[in-house]
ZANU-656510 format. One record per residue: residue in one letter; x, y, z of N, C-alpha, C, O in turn. Coordinates in steps of 0.2 Angstrom, whole numbers, padded with zeros to 4 digits, always signed. Layout:
<pts>
aXYZXYZXYZXYZ/...
</pts>
This chain:
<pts>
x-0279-0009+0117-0280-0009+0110-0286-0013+0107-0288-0011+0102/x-0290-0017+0110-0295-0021+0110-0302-0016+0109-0307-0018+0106/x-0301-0012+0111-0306-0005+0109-0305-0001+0103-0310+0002+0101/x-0300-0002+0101-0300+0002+0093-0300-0004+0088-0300-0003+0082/x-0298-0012+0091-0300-0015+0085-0307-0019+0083-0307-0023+0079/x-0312-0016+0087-0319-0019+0086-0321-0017+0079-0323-0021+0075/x-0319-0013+0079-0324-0012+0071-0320-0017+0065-0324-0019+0061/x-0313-0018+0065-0312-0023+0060-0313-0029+0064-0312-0034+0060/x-0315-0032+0069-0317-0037+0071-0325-0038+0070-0326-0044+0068/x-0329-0035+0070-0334-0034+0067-0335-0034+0059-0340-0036+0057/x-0329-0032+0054-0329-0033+0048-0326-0040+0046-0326-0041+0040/x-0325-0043+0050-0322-0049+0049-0326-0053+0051-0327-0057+0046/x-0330-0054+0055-0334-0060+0058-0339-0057+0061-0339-0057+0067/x-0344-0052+0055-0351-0050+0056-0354-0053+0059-0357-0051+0064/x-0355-0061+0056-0361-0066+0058-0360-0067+0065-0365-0069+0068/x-0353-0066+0068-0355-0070+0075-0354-0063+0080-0354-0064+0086/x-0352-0058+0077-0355-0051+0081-0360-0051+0082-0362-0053+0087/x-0366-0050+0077-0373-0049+0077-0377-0056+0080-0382-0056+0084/x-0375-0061+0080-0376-0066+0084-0376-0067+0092-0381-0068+0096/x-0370-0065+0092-0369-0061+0101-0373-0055+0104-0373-0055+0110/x-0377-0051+0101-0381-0046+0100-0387-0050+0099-0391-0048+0104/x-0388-0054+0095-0395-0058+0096-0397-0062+0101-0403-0062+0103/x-0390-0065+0103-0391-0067+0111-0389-0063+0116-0388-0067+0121/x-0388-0057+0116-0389-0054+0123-0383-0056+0125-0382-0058+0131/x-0379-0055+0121-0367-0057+0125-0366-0050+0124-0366-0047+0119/x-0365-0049+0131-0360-0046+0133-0361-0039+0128-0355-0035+0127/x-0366-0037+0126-0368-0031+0124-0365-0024+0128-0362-0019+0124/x-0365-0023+0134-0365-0017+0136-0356-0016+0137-0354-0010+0137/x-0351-0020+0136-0346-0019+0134-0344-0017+0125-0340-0014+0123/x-0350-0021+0123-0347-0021+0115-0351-0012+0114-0348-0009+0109/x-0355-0010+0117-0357-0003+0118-0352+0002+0120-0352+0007+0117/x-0348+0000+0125-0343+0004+0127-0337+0006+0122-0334+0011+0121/x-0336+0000+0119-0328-0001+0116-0333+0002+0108-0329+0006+0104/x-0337+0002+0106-0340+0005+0101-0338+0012+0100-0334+0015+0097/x-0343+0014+0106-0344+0022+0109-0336+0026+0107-0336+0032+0104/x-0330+0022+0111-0325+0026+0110-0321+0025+0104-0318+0030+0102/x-0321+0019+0101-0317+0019+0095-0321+0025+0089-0319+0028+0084/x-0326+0024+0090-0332+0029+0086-0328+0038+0087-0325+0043+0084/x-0329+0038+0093-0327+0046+0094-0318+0045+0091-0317+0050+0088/x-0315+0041+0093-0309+0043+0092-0307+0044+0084-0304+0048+0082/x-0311+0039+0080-0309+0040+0074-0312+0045+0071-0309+0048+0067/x-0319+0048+0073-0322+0051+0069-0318+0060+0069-0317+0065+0066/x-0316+0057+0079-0311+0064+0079-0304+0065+0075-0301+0070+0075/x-0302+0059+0071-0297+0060+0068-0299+0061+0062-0295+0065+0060/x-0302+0059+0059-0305+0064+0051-0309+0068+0053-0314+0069+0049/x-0309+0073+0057-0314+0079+0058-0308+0085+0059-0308+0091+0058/x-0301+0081+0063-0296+0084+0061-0291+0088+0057-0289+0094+0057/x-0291+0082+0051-0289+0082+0044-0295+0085+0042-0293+0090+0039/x-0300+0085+0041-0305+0090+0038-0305+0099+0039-0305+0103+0035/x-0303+0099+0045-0302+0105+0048-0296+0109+0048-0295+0115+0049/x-0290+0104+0047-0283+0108+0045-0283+0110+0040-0278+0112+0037/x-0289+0113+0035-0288+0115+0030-0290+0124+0032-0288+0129+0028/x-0293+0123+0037-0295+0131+0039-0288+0133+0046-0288+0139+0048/x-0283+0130+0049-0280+0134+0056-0281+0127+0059-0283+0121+0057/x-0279+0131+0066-0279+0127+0073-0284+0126+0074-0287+0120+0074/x-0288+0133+0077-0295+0131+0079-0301+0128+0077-0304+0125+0080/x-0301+0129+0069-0306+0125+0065-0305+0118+0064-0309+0114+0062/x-0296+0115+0066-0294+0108+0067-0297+0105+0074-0300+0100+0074/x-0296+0110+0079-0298+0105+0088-0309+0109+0085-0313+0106+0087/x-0309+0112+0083-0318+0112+0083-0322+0107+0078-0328+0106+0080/x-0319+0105+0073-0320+0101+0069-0317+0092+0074-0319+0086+0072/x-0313+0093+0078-0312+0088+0081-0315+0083+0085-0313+0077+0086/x-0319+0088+0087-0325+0089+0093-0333+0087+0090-0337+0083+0091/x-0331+0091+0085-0340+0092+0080-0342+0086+0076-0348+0085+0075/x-0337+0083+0074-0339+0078+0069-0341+0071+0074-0345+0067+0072/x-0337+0070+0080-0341+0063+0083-0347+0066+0087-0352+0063+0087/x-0347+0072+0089-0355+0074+0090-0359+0072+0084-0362+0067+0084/x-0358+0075+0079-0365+0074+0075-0363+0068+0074-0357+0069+0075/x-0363+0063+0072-0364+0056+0071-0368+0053+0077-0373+0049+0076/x-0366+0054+0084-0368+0052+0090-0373+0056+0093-0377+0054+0098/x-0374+0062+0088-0381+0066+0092-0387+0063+0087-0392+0060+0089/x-0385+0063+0080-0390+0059+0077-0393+0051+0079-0398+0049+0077/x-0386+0049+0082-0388+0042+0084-0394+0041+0088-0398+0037+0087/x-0393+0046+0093-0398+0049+0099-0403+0048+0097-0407+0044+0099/x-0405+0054+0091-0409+0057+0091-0416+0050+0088-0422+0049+0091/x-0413+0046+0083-0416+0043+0078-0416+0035+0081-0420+0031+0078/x-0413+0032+0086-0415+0026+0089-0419+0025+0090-0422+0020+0087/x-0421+0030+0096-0429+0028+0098-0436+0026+0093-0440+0022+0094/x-0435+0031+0089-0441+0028+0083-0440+0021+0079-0444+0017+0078/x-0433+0021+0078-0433+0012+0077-0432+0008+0078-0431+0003+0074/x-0434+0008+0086-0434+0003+0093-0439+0001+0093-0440-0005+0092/x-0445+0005+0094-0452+0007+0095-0457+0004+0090-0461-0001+0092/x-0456+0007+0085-0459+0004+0079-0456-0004+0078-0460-0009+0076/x-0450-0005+0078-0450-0012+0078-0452-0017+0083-0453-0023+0082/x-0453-0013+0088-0457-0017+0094-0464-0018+0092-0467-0023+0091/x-0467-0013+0091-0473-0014+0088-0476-0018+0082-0482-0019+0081/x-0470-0020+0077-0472-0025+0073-0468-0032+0074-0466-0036+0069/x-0468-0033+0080-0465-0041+0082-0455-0041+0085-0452-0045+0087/x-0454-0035+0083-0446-0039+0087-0446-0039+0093-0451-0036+0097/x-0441-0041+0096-0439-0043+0101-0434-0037+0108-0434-0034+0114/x-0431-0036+0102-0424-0032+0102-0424-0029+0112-0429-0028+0115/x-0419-0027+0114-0422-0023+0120-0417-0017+0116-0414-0018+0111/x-0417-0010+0120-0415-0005+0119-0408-0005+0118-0404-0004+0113/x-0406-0007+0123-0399-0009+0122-0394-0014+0115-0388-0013+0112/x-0400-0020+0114-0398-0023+0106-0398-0019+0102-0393-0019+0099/x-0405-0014+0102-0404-0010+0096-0397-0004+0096-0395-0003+0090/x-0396-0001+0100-0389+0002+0101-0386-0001+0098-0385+0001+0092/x-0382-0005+0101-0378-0011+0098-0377-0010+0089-0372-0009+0085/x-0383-0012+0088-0382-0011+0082-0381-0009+0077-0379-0012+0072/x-0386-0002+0079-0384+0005+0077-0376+0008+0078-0373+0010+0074/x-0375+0007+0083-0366+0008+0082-0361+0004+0080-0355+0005+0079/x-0364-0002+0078-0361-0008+0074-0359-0004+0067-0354-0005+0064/x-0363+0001+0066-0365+0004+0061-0362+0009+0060-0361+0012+0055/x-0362+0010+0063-0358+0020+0065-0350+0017+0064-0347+0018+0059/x-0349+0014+0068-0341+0010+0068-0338+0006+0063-0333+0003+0063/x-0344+0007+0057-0339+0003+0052-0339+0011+0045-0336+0011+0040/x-0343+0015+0047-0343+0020+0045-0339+0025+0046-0338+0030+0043/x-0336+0023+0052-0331+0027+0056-0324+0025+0053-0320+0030+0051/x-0323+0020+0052-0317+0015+0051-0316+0016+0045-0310+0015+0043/x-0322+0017+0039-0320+0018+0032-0318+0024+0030-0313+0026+0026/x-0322+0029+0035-0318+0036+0034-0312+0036+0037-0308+0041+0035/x-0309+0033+0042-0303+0033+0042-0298+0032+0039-0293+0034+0040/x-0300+0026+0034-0294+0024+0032-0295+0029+0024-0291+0027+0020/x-0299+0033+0022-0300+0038+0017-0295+0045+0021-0294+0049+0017/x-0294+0045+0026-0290+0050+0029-0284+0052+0024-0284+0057+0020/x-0280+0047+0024-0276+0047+0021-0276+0051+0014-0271+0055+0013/x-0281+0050+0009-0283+0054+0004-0284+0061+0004-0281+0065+0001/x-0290+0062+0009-0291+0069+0012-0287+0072+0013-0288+0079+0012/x-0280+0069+0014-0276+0075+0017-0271+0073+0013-0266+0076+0013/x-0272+0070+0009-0268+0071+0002-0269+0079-0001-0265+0084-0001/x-0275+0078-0003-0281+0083-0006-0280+0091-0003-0280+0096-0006/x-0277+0090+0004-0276+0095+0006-0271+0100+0005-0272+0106+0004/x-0265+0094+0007-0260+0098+0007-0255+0099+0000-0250+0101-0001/x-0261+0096-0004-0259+0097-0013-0262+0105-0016-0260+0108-0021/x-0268+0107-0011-0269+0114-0013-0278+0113-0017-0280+0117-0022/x-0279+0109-0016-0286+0109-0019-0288+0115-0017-0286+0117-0011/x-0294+0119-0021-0300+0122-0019-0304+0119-0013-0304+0113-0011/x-0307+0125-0010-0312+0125-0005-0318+0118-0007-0319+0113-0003/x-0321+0120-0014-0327+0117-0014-0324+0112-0017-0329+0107-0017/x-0318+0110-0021-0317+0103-0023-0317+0099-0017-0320+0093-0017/x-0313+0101-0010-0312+0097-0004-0318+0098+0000-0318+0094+0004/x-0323+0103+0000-0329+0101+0003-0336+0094-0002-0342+0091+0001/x-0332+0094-0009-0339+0089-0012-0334+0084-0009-0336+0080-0005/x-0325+0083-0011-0324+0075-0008-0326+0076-0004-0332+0073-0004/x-0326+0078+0002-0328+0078+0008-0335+0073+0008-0335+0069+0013/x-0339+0075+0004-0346+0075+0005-0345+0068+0004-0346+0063+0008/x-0342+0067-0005-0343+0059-0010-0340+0054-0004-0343+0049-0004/x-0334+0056+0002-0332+0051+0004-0339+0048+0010-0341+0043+0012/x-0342+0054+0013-0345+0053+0018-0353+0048+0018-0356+0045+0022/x-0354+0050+0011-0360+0047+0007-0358+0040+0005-0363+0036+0006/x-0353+0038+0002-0350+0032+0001-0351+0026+0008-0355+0021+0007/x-0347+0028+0015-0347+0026+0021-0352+0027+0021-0353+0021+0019/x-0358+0029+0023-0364+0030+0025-0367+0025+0020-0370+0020+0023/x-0367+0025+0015-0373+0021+0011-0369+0012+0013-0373+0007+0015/x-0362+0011+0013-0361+0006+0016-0362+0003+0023-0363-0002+0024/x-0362+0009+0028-0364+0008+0034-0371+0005+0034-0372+0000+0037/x-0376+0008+0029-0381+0006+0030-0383-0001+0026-0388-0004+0028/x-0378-0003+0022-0380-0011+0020-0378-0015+0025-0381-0020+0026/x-0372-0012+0030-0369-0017+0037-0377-0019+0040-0380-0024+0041/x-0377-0012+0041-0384-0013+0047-0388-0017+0043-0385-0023+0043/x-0392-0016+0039-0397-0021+0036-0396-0028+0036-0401-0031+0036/x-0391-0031+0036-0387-0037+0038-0388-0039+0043-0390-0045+0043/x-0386-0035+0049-0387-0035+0055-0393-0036+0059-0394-0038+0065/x-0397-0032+0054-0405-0032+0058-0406-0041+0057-0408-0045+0061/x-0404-0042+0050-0409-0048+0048-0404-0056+0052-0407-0061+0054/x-0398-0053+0053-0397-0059+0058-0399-0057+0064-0397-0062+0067/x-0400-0054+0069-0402-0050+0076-0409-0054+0078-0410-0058+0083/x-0413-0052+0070-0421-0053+0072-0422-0059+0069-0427-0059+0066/x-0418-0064+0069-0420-0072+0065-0422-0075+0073-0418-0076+0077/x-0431-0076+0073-0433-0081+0078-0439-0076+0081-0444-0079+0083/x-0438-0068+0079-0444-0066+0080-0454-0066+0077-0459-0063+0079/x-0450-0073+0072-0457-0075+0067-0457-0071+0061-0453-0066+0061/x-0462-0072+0058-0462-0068+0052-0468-0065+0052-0470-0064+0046/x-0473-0062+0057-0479-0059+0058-0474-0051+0059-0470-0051+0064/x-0476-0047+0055-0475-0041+0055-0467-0041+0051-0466-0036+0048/x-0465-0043+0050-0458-0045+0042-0459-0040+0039-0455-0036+0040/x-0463-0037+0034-0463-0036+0030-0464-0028+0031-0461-0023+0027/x-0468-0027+0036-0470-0017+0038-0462-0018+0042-0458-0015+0038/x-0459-0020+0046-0453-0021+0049-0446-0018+0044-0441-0015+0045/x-0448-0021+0036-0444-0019+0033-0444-0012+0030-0439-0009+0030/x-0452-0011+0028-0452-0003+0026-0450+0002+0032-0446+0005+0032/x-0454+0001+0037-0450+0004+0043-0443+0005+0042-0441+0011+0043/x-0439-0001+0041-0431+0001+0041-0430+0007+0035-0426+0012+0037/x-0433+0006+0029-0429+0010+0023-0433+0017+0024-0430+0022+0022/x-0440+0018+0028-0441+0024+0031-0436+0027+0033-0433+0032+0030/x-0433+0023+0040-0430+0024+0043-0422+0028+0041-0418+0033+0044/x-0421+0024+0036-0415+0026+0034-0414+0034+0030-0410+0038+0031/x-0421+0035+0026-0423+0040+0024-0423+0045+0028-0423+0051+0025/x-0424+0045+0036-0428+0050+0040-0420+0051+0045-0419+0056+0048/x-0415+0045+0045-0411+0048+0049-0405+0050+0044-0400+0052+0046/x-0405+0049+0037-0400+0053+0033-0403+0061+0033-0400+0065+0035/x-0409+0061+0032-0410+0071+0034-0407+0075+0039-0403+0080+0039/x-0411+0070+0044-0408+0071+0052-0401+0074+0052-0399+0079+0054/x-0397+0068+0049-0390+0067+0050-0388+0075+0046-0384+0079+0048/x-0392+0075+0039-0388+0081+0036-0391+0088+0039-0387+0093+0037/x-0395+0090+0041-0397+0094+0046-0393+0096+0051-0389+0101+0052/x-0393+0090+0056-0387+0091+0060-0381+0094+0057-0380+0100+0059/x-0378+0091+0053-0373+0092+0050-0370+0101+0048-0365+0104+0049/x-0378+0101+0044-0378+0110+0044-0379+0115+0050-0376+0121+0050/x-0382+0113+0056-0381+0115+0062-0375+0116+0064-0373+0121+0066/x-0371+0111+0064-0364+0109+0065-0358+0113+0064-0352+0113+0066/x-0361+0115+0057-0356+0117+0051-0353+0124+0054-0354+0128+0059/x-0348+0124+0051-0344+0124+0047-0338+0117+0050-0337+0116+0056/x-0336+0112+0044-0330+0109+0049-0324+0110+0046-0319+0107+0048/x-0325+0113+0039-0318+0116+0036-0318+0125+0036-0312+0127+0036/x-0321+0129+0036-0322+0132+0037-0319+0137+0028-0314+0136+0024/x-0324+0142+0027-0323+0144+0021-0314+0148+0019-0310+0148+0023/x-0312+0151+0015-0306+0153+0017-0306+0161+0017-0302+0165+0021/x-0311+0162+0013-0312+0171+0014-0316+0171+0022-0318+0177+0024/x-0316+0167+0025-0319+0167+0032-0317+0168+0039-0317+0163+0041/x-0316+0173+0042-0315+0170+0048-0317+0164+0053-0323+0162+0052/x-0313+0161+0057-0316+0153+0062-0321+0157+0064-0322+0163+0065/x-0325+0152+0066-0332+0152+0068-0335+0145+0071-0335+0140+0069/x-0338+0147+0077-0339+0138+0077-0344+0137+0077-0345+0131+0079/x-0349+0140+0076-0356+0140+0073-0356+0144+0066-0355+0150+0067/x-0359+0141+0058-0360+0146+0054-0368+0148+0056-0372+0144+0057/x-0369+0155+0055-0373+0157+0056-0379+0159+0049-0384+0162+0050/x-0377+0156+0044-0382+0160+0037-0387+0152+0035-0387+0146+0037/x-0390+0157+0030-0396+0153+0029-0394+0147+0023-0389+0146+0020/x-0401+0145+0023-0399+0139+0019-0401+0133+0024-0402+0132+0030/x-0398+0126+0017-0398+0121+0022-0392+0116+0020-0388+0118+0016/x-0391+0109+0022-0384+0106+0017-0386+0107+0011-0383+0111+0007/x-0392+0104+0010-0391+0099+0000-0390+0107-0004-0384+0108-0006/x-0395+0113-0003-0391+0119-0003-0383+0121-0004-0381+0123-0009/x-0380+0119+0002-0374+0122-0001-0369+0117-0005-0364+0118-0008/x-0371+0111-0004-0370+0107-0010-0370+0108-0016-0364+0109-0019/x-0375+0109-0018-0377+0111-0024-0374+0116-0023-0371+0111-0024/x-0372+0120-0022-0369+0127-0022-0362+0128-0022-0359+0132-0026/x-0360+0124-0017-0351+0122-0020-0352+0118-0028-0348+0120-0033/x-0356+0113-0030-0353+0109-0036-0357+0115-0041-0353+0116-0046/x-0360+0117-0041-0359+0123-0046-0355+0129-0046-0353+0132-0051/x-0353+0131-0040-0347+0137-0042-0340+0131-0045-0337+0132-0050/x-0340+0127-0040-0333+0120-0046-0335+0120-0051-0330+0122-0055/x-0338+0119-0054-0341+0118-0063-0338+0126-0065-0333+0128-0067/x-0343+0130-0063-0342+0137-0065-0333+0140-0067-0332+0143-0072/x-0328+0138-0062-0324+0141-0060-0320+0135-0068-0317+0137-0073/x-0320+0128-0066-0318+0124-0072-0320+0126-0078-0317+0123-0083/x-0325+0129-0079-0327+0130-0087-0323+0139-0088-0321+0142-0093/x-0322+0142-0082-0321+0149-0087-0313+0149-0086-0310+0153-0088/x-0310+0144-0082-0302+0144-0081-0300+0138-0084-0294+0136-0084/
</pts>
């Protein structure tokens, strides 16, 4: 059980998380037990996302949702390992891991406990595009929260690194954040379908054009459209 409760251990007693990560405790366990509580939960709200299309759209969507969190993880560490080394931090690979998935894991944890709603939403008979914008507002709330964790976490990790390079270290990060929400929603459109449309058959790759913010905008205006003439 000690493995699905890191993440509220972590909401609880941030400062001496990130402290242990600053000194190099016992990291490569707090990496493991992350790793899995991340995949478990994310596969339980990609579940409930996907029970609104069948079975299969439930286990592909259950599958699909700790990938893209975890492929995006992949993809976007490296550059802000790198660059942060290159302006004075310390960090090894592994610290930065750490707490990047500090990060993934408190974003995980809040979409899970929004589960609940989701599938409120669901089995109440919402429209398609109402339960794909919640979808969205919840996953953007979490995320933007995720991202003030981390920023917490950077600034206690790297206290002792000096203050030569502080300042590019910072725009770096809000780059950064800029560059791995794209990523992340990219992916995501790769990824897609994880509710799957209703005039649609399953699919587990959608195959048409476009990109997310696209079909965003394109659900929240056919929802506008459909509420103004009904």
């Amino acid at each position: 059980m000690e493995i699905f409760t890191i993440a509220e251990s972590i909401l609880r007693d941030r400062n001496t998380f990130f402290t242990e990560i600053r000194d190099n405790k016992d990291v490569g366990n707090k990496i493991k037990r992350m790793l899995i509580s991340c995949f478990v939960f994310f596969a339980i709200y990609g579940a409930v996302m996907g029970a609104s299309h069948g079975v299969l759209q439930t286990f592909s969507s259950t599958i699909k949702l700790p990938l893209l969190f975890l492929a995006t993880l992949a993809i976007c560490t490296p550059s802000l390992h790198f660059f942060y080394i290159l302006f004075g931090a310390r960090q090894t690979l592994a610290q930065m891991v750490s707490l990047l998935l500090a990060t993934i894991s408190v974003t995980a944890v809040l979409l899970l406990s929004m589960a609940p709603i989701t599938f409120f939403f669901l089995i109440t008979g919402s429209s398609y595009d109402f339960f794909k914008l919640l979808n969205v507002v919840f996953f953007a709330l979490a995320g933007v929260l995720g991202v003030v964790f981390l920023r917490q976490g950077i600034v206690i990790a790297t206290e002792g690194d000096g203050l030569k390079g502080t300042k590019r270290r910072h725009t770096i990060f809000f780059t950064w954040v800029l560059l791995y929400g794209f990523v992340g929603s990219q992916m995501a459109w790769t990824l897609s379908p994880f509710m799957g449309r209703p005039d649609l058959p399953f699919m587990v790759i959608f195959q048409g054009e476009g990109n997310f913010f696209v079909d965003v905008l394109r659900s929240l205006g056919d929802l506008l459209l459909n509420r103004f003439l009904y």
